[in-house]
VOGU-3710 file (C-alpha; in Angstrom, 3 decimals, decimal comma):
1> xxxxxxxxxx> -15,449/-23,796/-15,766  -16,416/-20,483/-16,813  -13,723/-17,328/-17,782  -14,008/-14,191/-14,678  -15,304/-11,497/-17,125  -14,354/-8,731/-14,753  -12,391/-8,118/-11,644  -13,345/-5,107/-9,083  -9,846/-3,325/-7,801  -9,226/-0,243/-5,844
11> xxxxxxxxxx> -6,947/2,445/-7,183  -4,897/3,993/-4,369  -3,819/6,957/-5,296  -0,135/8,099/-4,555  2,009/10,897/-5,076  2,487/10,771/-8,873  1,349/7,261/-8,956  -1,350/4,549/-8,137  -1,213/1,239/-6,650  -3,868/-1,538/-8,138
21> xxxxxxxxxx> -5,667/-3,834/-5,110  -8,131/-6,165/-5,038  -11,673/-4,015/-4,102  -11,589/-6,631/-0,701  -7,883/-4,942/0,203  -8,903/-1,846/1,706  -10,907/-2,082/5,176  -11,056/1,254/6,077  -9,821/5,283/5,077  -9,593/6,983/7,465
31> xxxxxxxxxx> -8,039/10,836/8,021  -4,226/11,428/8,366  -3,572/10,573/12,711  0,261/12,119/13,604  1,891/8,729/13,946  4,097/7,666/16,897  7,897/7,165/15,841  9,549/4,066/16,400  12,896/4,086/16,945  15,570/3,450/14,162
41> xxxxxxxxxx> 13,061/2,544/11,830  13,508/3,106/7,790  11,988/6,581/6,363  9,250/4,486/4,921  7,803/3,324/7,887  6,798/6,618/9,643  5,537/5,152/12,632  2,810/3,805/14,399  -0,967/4,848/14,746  -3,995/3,839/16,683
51> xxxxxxxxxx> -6,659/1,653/15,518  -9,243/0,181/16,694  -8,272/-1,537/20,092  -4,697/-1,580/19,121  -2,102/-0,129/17,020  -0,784/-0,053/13,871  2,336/0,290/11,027  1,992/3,259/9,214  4,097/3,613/5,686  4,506/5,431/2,508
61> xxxxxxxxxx> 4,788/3,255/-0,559  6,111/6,693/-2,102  9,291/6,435/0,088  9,715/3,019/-0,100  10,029/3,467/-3,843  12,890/6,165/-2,986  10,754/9,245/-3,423  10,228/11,875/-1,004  7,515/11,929/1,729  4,626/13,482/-0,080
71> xxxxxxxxxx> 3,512/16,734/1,721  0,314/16,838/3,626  -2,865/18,221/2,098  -6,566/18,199/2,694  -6,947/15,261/0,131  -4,179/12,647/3,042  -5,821/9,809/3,851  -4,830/7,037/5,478  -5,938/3,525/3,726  -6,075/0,466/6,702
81> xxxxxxxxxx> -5,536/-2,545/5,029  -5,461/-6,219/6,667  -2,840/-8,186/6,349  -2,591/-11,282/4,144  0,042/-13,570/5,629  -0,830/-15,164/9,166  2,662/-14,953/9,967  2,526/-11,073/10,200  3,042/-9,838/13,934  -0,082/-7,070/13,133
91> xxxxxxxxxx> -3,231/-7,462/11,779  -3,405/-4,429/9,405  -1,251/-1,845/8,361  -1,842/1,955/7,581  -0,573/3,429/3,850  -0,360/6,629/3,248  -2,771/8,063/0,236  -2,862/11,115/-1,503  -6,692/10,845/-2,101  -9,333/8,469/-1,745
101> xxxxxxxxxx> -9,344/4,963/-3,057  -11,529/4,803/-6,475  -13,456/1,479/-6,926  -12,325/0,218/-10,548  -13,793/-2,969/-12,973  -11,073/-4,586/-14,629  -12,178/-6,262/-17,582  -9,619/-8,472/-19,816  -7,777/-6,738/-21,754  -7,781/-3,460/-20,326
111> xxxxxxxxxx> -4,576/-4,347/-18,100  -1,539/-4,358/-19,786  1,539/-5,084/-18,663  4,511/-2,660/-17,941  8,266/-3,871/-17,604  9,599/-3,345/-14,210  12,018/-0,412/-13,339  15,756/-1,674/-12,448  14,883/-0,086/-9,060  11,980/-2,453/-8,180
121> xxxxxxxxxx> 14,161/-5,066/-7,495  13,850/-5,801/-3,465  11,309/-3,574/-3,374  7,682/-4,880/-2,965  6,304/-4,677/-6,539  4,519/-7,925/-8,106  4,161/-6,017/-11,191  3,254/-2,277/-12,988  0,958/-2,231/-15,417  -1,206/0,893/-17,658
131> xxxxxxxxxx> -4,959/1,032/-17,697  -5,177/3,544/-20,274  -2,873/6,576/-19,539  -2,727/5,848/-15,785  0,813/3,427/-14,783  0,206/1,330/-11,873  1,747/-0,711/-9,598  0,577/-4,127/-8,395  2,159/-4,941/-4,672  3,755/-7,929/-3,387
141> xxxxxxxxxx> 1,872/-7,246/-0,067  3,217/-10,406/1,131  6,552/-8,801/0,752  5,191/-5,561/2,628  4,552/-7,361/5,201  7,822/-9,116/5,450  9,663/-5,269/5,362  7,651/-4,335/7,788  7,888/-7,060/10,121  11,558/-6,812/10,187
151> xxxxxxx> 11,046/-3,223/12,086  7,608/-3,496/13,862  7,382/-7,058/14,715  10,695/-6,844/16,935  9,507/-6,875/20,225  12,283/-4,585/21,603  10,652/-1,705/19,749
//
């Protein structure tokens, strides 16, 4: 069995911060669409947007994290990315960016590890790790998709 010499990832950036995907994560950027509110939802999930032949969660990962909503700006994009777990009620979801996603070649070594903030707990982060100056954080995007579902999957919404 031979060693994986290199792994292609997406950076995605964030306000003051980048999330670390597998390159296959991402299906689509698209530009910032004013999303439709759902009702009583958490500030993270800002609502919902077209897509396709259907529609869609939107979220920032900024807020979840208990920053503020990043402003808008000409560099907003919106990354659609599918979801992993068959048991999600949607088929992608919509994250907020602050910029486009930047293919990246992660070779061993070059990812190291980062202990996780007190504040990550029940929040969806695998991991955060540093390539180089730049902290990252890895996403439980099966846990994403859990959050998420508890708002946009209920059918009285």
């Amino acid at each position: 069995m031979s060693q994986v010499k290199e792994v292609f990832c997406q950076y995605l950036p964030l306000d003051n911060l980048r999330l670390l995907v597998p390159n296959g994560a991402v299906d689509d950027v698209i530009i910032p669409i004013k999303p439709t509110p759902l009702s009583e939802a958490p500030s993270w999930l800002l609502g919902s947007i077209p897509w396709r032949d259907g529609t869609i969660p939107l979220l920032s990962f900024e807020v979840i994290l208990g920053a503020a909503l990043p402003a808008r700006s000409s560099k907003t994009r919106i990354a659609i990315i599918p979801a992993v777990t068959p048991e999600a009620s949607f088929r992608y979801l919509g994250l907020l960016l602050q910029g486009l996603p930047q293919l990246l070649k992660v070779e061993p070594g070059v990812l190291q590890p980062v202990a996780l903030e007190p504040e990550d707990k029940g929040r969806p982060v695998l991991t955060r790790a540093r390539i180089g100056n730049s902290q990252l954080i890895i996403p439980d995007m099966s846990g994403l998709e859990t959050m998420i579902d508890q708002v946009f999957g209920d059918p009285s919404r």
